[in-house]
Structure formats: structure tokens, C-alpha cells
Backbone as a chain_set.jsonl record, in Angstrom:
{"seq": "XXXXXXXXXXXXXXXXXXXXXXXXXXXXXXXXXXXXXXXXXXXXXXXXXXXXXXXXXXXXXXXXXXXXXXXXXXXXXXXXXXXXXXXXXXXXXXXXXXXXXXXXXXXXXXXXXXXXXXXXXXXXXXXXXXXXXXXXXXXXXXXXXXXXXXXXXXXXXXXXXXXXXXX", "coords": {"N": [[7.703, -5.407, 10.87], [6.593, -2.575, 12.492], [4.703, -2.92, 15.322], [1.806, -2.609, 17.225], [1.265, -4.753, 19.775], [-0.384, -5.035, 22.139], [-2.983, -3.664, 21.276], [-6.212, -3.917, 20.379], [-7.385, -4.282, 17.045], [-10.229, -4.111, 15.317], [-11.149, -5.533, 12.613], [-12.741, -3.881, 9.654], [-15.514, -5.626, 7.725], [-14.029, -7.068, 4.153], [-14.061, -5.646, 1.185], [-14.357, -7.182, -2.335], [-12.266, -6.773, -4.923], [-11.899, -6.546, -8.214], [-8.588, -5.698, -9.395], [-7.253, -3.482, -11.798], [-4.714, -2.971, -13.888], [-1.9, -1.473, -12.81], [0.155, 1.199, -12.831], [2.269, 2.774, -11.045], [4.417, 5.432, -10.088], [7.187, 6.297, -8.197], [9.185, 6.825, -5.154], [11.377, 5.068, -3.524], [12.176, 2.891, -1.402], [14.403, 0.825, 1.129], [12.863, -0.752, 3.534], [13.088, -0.893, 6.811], [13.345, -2.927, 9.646], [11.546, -1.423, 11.689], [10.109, 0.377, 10.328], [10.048, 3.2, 10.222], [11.031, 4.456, 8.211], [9.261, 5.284, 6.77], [7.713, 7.662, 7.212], [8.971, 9.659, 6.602], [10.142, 9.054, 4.082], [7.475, 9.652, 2.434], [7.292, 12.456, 2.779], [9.158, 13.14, 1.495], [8.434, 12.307, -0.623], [5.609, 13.965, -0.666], [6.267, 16.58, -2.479], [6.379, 16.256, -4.973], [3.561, 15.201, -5.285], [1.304, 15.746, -7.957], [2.403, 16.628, -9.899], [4.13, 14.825, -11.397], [5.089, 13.638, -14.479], [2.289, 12.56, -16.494], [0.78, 11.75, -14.863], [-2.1, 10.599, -12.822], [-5.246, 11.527, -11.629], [-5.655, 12.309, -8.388], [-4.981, 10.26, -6.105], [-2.669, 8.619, -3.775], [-0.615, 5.921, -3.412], [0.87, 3.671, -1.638], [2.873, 1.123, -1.084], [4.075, -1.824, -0.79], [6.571, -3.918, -1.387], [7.042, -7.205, -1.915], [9.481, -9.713, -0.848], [9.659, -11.759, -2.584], [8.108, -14.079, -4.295], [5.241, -13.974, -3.279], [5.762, -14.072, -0.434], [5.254, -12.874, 2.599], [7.037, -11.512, 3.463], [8.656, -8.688, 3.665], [10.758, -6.404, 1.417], [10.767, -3.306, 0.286], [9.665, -0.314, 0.405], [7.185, 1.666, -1.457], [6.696, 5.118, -1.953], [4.04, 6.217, -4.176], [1.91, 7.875, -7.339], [-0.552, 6.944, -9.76], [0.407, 6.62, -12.615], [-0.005, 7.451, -16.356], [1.767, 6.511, -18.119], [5.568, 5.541, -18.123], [7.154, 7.139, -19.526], [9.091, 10.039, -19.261], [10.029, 10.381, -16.79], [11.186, 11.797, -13.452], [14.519, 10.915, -12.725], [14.431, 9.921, -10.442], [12.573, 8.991, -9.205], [10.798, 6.148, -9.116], [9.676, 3.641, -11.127], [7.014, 1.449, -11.152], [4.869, -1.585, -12.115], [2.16, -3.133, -11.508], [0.215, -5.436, -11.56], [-2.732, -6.765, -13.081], [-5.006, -8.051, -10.22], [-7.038, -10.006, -7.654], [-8.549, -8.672, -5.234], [-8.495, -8.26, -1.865], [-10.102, -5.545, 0.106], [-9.72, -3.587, 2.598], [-10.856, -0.637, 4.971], [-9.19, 1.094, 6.579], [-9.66, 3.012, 9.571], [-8.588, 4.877, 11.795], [-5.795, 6.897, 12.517], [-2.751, 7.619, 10.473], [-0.627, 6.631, 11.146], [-1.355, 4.061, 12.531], [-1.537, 2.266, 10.787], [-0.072, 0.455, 10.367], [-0.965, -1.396, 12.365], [-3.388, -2.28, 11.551], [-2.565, -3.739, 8.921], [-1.112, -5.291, 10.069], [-3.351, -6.914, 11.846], [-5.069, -8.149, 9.462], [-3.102, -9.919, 8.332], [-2.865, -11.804, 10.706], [-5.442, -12.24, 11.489], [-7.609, -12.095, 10.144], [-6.631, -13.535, 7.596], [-6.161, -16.383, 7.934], [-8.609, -17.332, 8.757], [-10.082, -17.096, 6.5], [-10.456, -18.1, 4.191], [-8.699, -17.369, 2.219], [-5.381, -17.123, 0.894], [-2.133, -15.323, 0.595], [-1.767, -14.189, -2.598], [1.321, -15.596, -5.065], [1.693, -14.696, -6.884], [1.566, -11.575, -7.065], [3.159, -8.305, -6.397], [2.747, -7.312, -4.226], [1.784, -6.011, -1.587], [-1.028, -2.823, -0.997], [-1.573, 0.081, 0.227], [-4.099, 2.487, 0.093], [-4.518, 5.983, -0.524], [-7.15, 8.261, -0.967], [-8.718, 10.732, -2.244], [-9.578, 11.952, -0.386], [-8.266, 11.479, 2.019], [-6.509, 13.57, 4.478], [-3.598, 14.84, 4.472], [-2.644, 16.64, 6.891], [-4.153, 15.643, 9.128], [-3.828, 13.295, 9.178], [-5.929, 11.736, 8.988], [-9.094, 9.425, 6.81], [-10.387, 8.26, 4.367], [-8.74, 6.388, 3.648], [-7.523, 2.871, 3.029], [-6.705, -0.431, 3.059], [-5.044, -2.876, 0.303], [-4.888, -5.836, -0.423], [-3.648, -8.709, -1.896], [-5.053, -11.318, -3.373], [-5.717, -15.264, -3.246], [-7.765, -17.745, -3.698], [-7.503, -20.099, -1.238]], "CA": [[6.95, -4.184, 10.87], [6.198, -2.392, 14.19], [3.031, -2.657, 15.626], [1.301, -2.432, 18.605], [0.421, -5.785, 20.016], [-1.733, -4.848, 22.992], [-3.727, -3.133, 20.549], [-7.207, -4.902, 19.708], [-7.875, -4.229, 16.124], [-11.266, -4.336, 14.763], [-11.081, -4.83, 11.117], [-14.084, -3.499, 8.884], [-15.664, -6.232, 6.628], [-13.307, -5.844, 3.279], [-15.095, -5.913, 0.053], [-13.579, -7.352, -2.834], [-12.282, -6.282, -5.801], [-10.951, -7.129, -9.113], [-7.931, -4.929, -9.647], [-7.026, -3.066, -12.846], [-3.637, -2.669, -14.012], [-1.646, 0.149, -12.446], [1.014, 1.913, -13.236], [2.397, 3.731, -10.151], [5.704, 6.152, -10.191], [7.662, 6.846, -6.872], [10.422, 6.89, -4.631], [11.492, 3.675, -3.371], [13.041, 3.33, -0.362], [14.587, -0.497, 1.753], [12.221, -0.968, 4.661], [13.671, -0.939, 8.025], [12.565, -3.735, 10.497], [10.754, -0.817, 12.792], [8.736, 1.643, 9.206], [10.237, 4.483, 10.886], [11.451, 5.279, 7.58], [8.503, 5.419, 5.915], [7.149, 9.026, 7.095], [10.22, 10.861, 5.949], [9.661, 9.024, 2.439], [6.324, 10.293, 2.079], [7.313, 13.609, 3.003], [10.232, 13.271, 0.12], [7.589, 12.288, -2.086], [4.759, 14.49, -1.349], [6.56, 17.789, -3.463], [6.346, 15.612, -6.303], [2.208, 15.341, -6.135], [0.907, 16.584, -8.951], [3.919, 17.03, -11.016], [4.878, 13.457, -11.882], [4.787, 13.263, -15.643], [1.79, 11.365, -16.572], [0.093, 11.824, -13.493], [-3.623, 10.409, -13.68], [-5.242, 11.76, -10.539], [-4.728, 12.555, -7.056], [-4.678, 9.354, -5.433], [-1.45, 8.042, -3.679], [-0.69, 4.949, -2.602], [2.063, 3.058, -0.612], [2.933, -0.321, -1.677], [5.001, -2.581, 0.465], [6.92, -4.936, -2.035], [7.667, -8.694, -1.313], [10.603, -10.36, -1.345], [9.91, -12.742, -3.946], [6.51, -15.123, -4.392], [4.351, -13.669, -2.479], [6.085, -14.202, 0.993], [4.654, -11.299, 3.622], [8.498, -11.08, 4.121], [8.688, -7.455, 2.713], [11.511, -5.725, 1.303], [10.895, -1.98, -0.005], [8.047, 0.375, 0.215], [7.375, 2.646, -2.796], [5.157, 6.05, -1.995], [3.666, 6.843, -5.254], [0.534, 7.889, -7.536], [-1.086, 6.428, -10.765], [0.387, 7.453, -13.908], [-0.706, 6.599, -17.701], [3.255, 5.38, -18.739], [6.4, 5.694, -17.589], [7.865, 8.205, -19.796], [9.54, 11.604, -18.835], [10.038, 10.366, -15.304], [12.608, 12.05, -13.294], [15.691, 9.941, -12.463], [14.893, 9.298, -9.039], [11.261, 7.983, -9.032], [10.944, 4.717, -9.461], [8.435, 2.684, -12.155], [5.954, -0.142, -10.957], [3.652, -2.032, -12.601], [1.168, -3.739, -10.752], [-0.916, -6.382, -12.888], [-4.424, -6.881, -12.59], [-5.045, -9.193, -9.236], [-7.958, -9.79, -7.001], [-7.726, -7.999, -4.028], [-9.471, -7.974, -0.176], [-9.947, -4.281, 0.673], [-10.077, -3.176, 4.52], [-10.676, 0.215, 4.9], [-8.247, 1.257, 7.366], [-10.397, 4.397, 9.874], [-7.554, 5.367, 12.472], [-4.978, 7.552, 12.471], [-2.226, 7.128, 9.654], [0.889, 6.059, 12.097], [-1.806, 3.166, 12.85], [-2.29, 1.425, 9.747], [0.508, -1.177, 10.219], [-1.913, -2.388, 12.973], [-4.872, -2.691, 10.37], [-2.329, -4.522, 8.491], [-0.902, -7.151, 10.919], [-4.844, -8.134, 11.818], [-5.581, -8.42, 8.12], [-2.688, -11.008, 8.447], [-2.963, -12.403, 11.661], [-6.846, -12.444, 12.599], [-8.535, -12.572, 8.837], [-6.384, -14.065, 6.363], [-6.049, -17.335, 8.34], [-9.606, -18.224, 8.944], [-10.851, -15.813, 5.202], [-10.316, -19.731, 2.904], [-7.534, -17.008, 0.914], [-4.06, -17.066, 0.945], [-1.285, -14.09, -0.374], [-1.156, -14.573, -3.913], [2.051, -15.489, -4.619], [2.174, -13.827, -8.058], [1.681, -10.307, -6.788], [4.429, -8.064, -6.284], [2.952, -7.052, -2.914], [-0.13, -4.935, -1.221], [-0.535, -1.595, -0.902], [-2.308, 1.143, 0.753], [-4.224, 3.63, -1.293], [-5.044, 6.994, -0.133], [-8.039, 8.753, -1.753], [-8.447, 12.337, -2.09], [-10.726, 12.114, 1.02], [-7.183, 11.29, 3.228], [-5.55, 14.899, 4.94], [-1.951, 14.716, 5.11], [-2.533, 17.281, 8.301], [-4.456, 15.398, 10.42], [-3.249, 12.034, 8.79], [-7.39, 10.402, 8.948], [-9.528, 9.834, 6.024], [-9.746, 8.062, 2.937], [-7.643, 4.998, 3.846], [-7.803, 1.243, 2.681], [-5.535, -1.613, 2.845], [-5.256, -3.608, -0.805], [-4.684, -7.337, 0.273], [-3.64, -9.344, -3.181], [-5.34, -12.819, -2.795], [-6.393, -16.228, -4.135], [-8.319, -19.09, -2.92], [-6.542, -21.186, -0.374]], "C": [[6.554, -3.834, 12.298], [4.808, -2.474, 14.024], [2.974, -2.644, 17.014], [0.435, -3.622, 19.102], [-0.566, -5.882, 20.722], [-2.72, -4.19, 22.402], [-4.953, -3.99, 19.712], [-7.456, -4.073, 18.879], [-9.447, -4.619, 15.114], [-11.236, -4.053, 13.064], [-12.731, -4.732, 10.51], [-14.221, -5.005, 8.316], [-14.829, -5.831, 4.942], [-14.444, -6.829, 2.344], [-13.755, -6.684, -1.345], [-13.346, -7.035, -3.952], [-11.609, -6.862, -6.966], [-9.988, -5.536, -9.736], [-7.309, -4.827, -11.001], [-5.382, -3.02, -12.87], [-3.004, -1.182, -13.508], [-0.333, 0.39, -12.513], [1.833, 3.04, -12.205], [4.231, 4.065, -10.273], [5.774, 6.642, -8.704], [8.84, 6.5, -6.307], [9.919, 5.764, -3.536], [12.134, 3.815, -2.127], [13.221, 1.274, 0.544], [13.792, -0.612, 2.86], [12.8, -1.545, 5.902], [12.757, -1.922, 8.735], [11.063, -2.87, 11.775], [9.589, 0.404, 11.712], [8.996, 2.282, 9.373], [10.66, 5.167, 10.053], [10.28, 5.626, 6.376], [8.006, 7.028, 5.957], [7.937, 9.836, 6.319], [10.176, 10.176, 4.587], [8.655, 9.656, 2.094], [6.9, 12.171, 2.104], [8.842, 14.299, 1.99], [9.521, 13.213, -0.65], [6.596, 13.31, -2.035], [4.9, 16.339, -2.349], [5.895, 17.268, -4.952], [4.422, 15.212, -6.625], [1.706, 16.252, -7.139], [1.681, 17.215, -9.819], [4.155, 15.977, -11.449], [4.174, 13.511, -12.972], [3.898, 12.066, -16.098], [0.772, 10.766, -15.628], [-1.41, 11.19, -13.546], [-4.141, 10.397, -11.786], [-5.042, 12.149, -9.569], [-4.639, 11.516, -5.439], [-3.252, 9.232, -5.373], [-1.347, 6.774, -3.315], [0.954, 4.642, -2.481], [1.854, 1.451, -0.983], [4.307, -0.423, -1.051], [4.805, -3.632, -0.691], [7.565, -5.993, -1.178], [9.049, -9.284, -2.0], [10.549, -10.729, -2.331], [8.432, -13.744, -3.38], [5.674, -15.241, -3.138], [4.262, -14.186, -0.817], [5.645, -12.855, 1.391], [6.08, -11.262, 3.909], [8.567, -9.712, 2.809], [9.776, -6.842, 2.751], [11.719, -4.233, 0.952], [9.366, -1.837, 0.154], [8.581, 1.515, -0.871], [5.851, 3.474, -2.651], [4.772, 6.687, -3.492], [2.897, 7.561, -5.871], [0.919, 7.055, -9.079], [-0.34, 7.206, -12.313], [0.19, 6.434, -15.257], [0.535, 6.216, -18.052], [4.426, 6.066, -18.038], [7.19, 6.486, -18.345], [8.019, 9.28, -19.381], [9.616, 11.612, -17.472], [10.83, 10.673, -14.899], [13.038, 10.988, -12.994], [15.109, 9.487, -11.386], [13.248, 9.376, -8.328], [11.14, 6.878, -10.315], [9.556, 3.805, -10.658], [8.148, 1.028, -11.314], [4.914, -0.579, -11.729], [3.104, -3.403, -11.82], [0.204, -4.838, -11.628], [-2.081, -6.738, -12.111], [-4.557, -8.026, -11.5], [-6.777, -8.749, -8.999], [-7.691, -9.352, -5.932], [-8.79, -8.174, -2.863], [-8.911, -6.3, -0.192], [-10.583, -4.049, 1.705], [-10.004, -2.054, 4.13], [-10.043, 0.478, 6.538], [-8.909, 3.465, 8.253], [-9.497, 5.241, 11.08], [-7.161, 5.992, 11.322], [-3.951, 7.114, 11.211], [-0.918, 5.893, 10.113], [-0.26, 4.486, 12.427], [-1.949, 1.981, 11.741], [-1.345, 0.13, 9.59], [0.005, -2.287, 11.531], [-2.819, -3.199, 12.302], [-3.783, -3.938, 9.389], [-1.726, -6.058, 9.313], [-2.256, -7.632, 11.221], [-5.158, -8.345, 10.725], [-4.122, -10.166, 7.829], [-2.735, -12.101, 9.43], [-4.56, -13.07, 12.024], [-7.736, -13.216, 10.905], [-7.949, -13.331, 8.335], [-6.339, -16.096, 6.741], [-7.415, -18.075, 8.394], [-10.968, -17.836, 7.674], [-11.05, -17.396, 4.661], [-9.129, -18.949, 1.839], [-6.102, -17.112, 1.775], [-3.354, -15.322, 0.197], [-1.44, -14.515, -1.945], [0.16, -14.249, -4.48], [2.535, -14.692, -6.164], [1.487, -12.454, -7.792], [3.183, -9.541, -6.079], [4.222, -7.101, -4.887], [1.326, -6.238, -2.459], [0.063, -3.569, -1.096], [-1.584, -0.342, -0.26], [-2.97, 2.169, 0.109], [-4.973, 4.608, -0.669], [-5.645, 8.068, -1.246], [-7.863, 10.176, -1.629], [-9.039, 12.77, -1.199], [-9.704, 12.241, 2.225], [-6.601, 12.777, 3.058], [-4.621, 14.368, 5.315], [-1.974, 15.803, 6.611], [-3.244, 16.877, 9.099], [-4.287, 13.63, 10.7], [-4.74, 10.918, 9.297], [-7.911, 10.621, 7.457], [-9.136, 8.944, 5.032], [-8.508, 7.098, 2.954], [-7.855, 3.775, 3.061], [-6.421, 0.411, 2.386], [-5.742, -2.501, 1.483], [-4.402, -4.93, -0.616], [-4.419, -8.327, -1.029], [-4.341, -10.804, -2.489], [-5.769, -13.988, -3.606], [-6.9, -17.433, -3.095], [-7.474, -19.676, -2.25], [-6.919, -22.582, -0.759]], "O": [[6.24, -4.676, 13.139], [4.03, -2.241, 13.099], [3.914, -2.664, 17.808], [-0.788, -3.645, 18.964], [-1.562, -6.531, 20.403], [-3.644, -4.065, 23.205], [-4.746, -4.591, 18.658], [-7.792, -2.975, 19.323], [-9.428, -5.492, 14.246], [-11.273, -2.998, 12.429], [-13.679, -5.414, 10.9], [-13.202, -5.695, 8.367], [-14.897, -4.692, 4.48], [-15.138, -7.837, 2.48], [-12.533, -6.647, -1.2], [-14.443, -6.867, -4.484], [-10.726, -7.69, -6.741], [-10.504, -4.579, -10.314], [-6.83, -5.852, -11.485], [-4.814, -3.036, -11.778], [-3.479, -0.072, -13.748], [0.358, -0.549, -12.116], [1.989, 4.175, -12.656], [5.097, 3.215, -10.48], [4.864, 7.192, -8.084], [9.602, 5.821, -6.996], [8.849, 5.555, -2.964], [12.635, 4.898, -1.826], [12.23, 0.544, 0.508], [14.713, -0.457, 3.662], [12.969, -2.764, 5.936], [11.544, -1.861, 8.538], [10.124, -3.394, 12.374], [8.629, 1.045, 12.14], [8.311, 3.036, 8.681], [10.877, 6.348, 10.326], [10.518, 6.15, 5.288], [7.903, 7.641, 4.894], [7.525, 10.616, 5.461], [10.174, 11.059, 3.73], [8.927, 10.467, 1.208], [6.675, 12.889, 1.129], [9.315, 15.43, 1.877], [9.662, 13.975, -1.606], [6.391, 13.823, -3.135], [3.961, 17.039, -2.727], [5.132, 17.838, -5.732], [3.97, 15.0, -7.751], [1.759, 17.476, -7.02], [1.479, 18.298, -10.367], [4.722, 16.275, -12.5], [2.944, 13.476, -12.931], [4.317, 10.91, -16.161], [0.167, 9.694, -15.633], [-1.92, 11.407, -14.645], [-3.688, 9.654, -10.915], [-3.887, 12.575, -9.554], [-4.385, 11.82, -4.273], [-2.523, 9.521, -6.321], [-2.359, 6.459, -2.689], [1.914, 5.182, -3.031], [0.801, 0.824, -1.104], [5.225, 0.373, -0.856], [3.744, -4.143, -1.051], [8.29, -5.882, -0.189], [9.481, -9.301, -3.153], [11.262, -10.243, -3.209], [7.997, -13.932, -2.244], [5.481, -16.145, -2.325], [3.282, -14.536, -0.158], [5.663, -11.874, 0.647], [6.218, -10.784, 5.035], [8.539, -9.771, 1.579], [10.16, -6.532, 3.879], [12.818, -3.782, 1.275], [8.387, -2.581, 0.103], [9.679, 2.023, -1.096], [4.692, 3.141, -2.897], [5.343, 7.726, -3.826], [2.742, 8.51, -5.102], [2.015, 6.677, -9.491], [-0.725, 8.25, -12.838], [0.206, 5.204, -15.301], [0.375, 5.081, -18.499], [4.233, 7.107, -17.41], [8.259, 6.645, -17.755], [6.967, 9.781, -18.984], [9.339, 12.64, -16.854], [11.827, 10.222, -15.461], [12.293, 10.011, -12.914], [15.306, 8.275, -11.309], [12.93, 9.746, -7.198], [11.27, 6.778, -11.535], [8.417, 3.66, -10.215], [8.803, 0.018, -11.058], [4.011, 0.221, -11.977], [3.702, -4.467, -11.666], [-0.564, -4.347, -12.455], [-2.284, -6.931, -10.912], [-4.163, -9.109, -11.932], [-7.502, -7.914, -9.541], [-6.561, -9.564, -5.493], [-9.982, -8.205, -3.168], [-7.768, -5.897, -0.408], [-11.793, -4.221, 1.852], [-9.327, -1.851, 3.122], [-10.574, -0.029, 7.526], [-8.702, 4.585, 7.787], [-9.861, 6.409, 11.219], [-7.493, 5.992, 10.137], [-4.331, 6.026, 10.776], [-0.513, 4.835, 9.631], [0.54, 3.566, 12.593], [-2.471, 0.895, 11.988], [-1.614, -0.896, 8.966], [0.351, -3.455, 11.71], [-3.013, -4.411, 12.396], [-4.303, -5.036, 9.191], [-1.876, -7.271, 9.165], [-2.463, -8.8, 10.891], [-6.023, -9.205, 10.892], [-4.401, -11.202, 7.226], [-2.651, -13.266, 9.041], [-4.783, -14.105, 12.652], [-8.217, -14.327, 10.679], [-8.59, -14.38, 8.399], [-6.479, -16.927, 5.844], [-7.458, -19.276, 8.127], [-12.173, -18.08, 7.734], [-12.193, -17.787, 4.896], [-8.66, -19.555, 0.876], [-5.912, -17.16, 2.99], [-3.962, -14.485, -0.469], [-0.915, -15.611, -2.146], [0.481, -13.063, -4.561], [3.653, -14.218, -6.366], [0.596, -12.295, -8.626], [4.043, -10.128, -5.421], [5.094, -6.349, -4.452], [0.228, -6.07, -2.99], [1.2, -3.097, -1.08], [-2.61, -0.276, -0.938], [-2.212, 2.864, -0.567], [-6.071, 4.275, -0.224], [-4.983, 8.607, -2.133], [-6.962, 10.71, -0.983], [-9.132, 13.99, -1.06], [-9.994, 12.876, 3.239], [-6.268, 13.242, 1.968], [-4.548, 13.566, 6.246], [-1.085, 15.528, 7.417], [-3.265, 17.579, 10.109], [-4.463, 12.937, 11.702], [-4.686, 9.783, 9.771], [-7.506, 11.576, 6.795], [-7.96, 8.736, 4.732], [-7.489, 7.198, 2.27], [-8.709, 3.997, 2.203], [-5.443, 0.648, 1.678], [-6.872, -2.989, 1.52], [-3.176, -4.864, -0.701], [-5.483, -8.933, -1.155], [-4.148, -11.218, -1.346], [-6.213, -13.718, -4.722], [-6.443, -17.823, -2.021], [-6.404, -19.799, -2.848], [-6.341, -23.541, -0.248]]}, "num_chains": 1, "name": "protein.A"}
């Protein structure tokens, strides 16, 4: 993931949460070693707010799936929102289900292009000296943008969702 190493990161205190089951529909896309393809997904997906069959809300989120057992080695990102089931979905958004975890939440107060900083210190600086680990039965973390986040000035309404379990 790119980041910006000379970049000191101050992460917020995250709070923690016990996460509900979720149900998110979206377009999937392989994750490039540099994210660079992530904007132009979003900007494929955001026609589709507020139209996705099933819709519950106007939260989105971004979820960065793991390889396989909860390695930070990540293979796809999927920009989505919340919907109540997966019926009547077009062809070419994708179905996730998310199962109830515990989660660390950072709220992430930069810019949007910044937030894979917020996430390398949430791996690098916290998770090492937190007592948690990844949990390795999650199918990854994910970003969740509230209805507080502007897609035009890309601040607002951020948070990083950190799956975790005791170390």
C-alpha cells in the first residue's frame, strides 16, 4: 500500500466496538501494490449510491479484503454501502458479508488520499504495543464513511474499522 513514510501520524484514541453483521454490495476491484486504483473505483461506484437494491442508508464503506486468515497481506478492495439482502443486485456489484467481529475504530481526520497513512500507523505504531492482534477470522477491515464525509472536498466523517482479538 503506498504511504508516506516521512509522514508522522498521530492516531486518535480508537474506541471499540462490537460489530453487527453487515451486508455490503459493491464493485470489487484487485488492489494494485501503489491504491492508485482505488479512486477511479469509487468514482465507478459512486452513480450507484442510492440505487443499489436494498440499500439501507447512506453510509459507504471501503473494505480492503485479506488474502486468507487474517494476514494484512491484502488482495481486493470492495467500495460499497449496507444493504438488507442480496437480492435484485445488478450483475456487476459484488455481495459481502461481513460477520459480527470486534473491532478498534480510529477515526481517520485528514484528507481522504491520506487515510492509507492512518492505516499503516494503526499497523505499525498501535497494533504492536495495543495486547491485540488481526483477527484471523475476519475477511478484512474497512473504512466507513458517514454521511458527515464530502466526496468534494474528500474530509469528514472518516474511521478506520480494525477487526481484532486479544493477542
Amino acid at each position: 500500500m503506498q504511504t508516506d513514510k516521512n509522514l508522522v501520524v498521530e492516531l486518535e484514541t480508537p474506541r471499540f466496538e462490537d460489530g453487527k453483521l453487515l451486508l455490503i454490495a459493491g464493485l470489487r476491484e484487485r488492489l494494485t501494490d501503489d491504491t492508485e486504483n482505488i479512486p477511479a473505483l469509487w468514482q465507478r461506484f459512486v452513480p450507484y449510491i442510492g440505487d443499489v437494491p436494498g440499500q439501507l442508508g447512506h453510509i459507504a464503506y471501503g473494505v480492503t479484503l485479506f488474502k486468507g486468515g487474517g494476514s494484512c497481506d491484502c488482495e481486493y478492495y470492495l467500495a460499497g454501502v449496507e444493504v438488507s439482502d442480496f437480492s435484485g443486485l445488478p450483475a456487476e456489484l459484488n455481495p459481502l458479508r461481513i460477520p459480527e467481529h470486534k473491532y478498534a475504530v480510529f477515526p481517520h481526520l485528514e484528507h481522504v488520499s491520506r487515510i492509507w497513512n492512518t492505516i499503516d500507523a494503526i499497523g505499525r505504531k498501535w497494533l504492536p504495543t495495543s495486547g491485540y492482534e488481526i483477527a484471523s477470522d475476519a475477511p478484512g477491515f474497512f473504512e466507513r464513511y458517514s454521511e458527515e464525509f464530502n466526496p468534494q472536498t474528500g474530509t469528514g466523517g472518516m474511521e478506520v474499522w480494525m477487526p481484532i482479538k486479544k493477542a
